[in-house]
N, C-alpha and C positions, 0 to 999 in steps of 0.2 A: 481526590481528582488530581489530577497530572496531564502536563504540556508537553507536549516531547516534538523536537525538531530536529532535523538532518542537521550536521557542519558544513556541509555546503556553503561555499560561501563566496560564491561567483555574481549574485541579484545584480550588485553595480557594476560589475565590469559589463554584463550583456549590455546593463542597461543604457550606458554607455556605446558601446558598440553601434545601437542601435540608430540613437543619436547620430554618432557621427556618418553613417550612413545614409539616414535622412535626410541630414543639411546639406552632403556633398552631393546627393542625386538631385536633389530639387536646385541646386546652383547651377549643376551643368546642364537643366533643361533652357538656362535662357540664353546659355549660349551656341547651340547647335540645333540645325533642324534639316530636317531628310523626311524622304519617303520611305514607307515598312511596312508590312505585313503585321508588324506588332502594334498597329492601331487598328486590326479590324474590330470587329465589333462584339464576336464570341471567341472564347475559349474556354478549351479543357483541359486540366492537368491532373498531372500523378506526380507526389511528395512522397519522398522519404524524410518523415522529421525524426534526426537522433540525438540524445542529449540527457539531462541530468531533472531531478526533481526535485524540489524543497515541499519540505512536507510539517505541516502541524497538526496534531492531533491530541483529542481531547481524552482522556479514559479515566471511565468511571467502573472498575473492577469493586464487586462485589458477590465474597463467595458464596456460589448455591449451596451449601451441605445445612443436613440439620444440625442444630443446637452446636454450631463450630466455636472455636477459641483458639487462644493462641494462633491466630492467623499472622504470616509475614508475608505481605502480599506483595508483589512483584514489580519493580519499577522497568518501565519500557521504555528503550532509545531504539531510533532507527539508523541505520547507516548503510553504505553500499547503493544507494540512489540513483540509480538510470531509465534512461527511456529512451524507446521505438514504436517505430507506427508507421503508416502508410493511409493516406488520403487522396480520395476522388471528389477533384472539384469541379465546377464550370464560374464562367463570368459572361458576365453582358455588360456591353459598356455604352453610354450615351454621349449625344453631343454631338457637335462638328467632327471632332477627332478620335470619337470614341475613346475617351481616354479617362472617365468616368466610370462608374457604373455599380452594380453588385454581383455578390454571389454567394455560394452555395454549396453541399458536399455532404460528405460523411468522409469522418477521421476513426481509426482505430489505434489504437496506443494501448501500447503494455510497459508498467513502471514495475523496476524490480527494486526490490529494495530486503534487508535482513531487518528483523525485529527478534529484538535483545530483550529477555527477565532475568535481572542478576537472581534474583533467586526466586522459593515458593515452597510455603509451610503453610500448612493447615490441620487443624484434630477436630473429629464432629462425632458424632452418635453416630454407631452401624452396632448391627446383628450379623455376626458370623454365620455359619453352617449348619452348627447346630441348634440354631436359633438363641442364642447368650448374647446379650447385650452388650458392647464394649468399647472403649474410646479409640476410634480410629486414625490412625497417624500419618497422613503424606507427606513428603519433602523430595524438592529437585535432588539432583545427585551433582547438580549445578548450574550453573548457568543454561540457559534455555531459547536456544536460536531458530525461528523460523524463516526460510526462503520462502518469499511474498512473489507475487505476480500480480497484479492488479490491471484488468484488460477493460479498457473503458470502449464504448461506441459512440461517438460523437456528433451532432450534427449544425455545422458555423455556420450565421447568417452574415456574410460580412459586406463593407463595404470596399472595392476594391478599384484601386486607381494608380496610373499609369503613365511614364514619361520616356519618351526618345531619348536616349543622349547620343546615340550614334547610328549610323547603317545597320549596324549587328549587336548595339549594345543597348538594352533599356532600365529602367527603374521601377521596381512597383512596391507597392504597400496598403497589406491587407488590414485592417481592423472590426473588430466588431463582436459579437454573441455566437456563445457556446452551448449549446445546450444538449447536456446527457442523458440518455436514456436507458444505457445498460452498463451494467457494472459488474464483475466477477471478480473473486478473491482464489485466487490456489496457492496453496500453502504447504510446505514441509517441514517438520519438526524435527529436532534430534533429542528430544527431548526424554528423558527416564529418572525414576520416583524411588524412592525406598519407602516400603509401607511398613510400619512398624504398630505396633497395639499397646494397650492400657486394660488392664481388665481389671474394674473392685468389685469386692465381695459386701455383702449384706449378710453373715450369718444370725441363721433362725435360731440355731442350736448347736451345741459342740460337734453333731456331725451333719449339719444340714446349712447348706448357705443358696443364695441367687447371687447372677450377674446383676452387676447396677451401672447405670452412668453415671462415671465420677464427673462433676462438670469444671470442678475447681480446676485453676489454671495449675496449680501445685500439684499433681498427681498424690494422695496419701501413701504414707509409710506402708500402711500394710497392702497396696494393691502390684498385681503382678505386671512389671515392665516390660514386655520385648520389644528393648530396643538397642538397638549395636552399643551406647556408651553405658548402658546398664550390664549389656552382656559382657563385655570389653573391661569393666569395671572390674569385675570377678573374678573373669578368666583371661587375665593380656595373654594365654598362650595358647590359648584354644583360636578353632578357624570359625569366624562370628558366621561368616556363608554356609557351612554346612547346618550350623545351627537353626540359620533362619526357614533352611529347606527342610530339614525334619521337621520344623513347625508346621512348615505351609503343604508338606504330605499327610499332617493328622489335619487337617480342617481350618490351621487358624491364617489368616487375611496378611500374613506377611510376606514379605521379602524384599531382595536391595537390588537397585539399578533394573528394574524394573519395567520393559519398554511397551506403551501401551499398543491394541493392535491395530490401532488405523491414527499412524503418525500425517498422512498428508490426506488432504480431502480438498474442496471447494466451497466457496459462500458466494451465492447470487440472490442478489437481493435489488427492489428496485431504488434508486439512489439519485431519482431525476432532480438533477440542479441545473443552475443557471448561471454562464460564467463568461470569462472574455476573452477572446485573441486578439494576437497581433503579428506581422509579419511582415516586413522589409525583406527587399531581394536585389540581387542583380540578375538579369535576363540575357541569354547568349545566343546570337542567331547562329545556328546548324545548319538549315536547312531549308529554306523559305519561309515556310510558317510555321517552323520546329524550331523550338528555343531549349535552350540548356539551363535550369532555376537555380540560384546559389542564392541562398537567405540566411535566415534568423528566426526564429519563433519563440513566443512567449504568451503561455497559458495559462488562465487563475479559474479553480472551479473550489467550489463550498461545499460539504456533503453534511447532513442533518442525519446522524444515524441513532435518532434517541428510543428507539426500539432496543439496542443493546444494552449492558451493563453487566446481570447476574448470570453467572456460571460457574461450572467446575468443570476449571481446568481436566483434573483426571479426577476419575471414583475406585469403584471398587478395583482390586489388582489385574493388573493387563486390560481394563476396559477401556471403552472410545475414550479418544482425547478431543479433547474442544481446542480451538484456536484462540490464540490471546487476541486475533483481530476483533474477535465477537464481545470483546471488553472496549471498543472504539466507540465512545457516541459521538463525537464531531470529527471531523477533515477537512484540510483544505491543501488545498496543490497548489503549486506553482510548477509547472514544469515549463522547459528552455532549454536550446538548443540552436542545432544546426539545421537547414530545410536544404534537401538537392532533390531536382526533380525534372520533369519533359510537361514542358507546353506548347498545345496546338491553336494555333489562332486561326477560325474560322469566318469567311466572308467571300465576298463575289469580287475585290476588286481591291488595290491598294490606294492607298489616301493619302495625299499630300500636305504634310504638315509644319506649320508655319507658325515659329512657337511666337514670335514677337508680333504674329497681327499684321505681317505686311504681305 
């Protein structure tokens, strides 16, 4: 089992950020007070949040093949960590000044991110063509990169609260619960295998033998190797690629660089968790009750995915490829950024407010 985490390494400056944006909006509400439209009672907006992800993930990789050996199973990092999305919210706010209140929405976000296996070996039991039993041999041809897309549907319960600082300038800050309901994975791989074989013999009689599974991690002396540093061995001048393809024209299960036929696909699964935001802004009047939103945001969600574990990666030659996502059984996100966006503030009349009480 394996932790694997982004470099990302911005957590304290946001967090920071944020800070200082909260002390200096709540300082300047004791000192200014005006009438607005940006204390009526309702609004509605639309976010663009763009920015980056930190990501931990839990993977417990365990290969499906029968009676395998010699397994070197693959370590995962992720990197390339970004995000976008666009959210529909409303607020209601209470009070003398309306400048309390809650709200509400749907968020959608897509985090892109590369997931890296320096490498991936495996040999297990298979039956060729002609039905022969024989040790079967995969190995990357290298390193192994998936382009990830992870498109979440969101929906915040927050609490959401508000301060004048000026005629045309305000403060807000969202906080509160996240909670997920749809998850999608789309995924592309460049990923290609060389399949190499093992085949021992069991002979009955000086002219009669079967295939057998050698299981021992040492292949025996007398069993037949095709594999490139066997062939390579023999012949350093001969071309190992045509060899491996006159194999794989009589029936037998080889060949090198290998690309299987459905390198990119999708995983939807249900993935409902429970999680938190948060969001400081500054607010710009435009337009009476059109505001211009320049913020901050910062999101933590947990995903339980202990359904996953056992797969194969690739099988037989050229068949489906599996995603090394489907070796994920825990996640958790942080994702953080930037928010711009247009609020409408809705109500019959403006309010006069009078931050000191007099």
């Amino acid at each position: 089992m394996q932790i694997m985490r982004s470099n990302i390494k911005t957590r304290n400056t946001f967090a920071f950020i944020c800070f200082v944006i909260c002390i200096s909006g709540t300082a300047a509400v004791a000192q200014l007070r005006t009438d607005d439209y940006f204390a009526q009672k309702w609004m509605i907006d639309v976010n663009l949040p763009v920015g980056g992800v930190v990501q931990s993930s839990t993977i417990k990789y365990s290969p499906l093949y029968p009676s395998y050996l010699n397994a070197s199973l693959p370590n995962l990092t992720l990197s390339n960590a970004t995000s976008v999305g666009i959210d529909l919210e409303w607020g209601c706010f209470f009070g003398d000044y309306n400048l309390h209140g809650i709200g509400g929405g749907i968020i959608y976000q897509s985090h892109f991110y590369n997931m890296t296996a320096d490498k991936f070996h495996v040999e297990y039991r298979a039956v060729d063509g002609q039905g022969s039993v024989y040790r079967q041999s995969i190995s990357s041809t290298g390193a192994i990169t998936e382009k990830m897309r992870n498109s979440q549907t969101n929906i915040p319960i927050v609490f959401r609260t508000k301060q004048i600082l000026s005629k045309k300038i305000g403060f807000s800050f969202d906080a509160g619960l996240l909670f997920n309901f749809q998850n999608t994975v789309n995924y592309s791989s460049d990923a290609a295998f060389n399949y190499e074989a093992i085949y021992a013999y069991d002979a009955k009689s000086n002219e009669s033998y079967t295939h057998i599974y050698d299981n021992n991690p040492t292949p025996s002396a007398t069993d037949w190797l095709i594999t490139v540093q066997q062939y390579e061995a023999h012949n350093p001048n001969s071309n190992v690629n045509q060899y491996f393809d006159s194999l794989k024209a009589r029936g037998y299960n080889v060949g090198l660089g290998v690309k299987p036929g459905n390198l990119s696909g999708s995983i939807k699964e249900p993935w409902a968790s429970l999680g938190f935001i948060c969001r400081p802004g500054m607010n710009f009047k435009m337009y009476e009750r059109l505001y211009f939103y320049l913020g901050a945001y910062a999101s933590y969600q947990v995903f339980n995915l202990n359904n996953r574990g056992s797969i194969s990666l690739a099988d037989t030659y050229g068949s489906t490829y599996t995603s090394m996502f489907r070796s994920v059984t825990g996640l958790s996100q942080l994702a953080y950024g930037a928010n711009i966006g247009f609020r409408v503030f809705l109500g019959h009349s403006e309010i006069y407010i009078n931050p000191d009480g007099r």
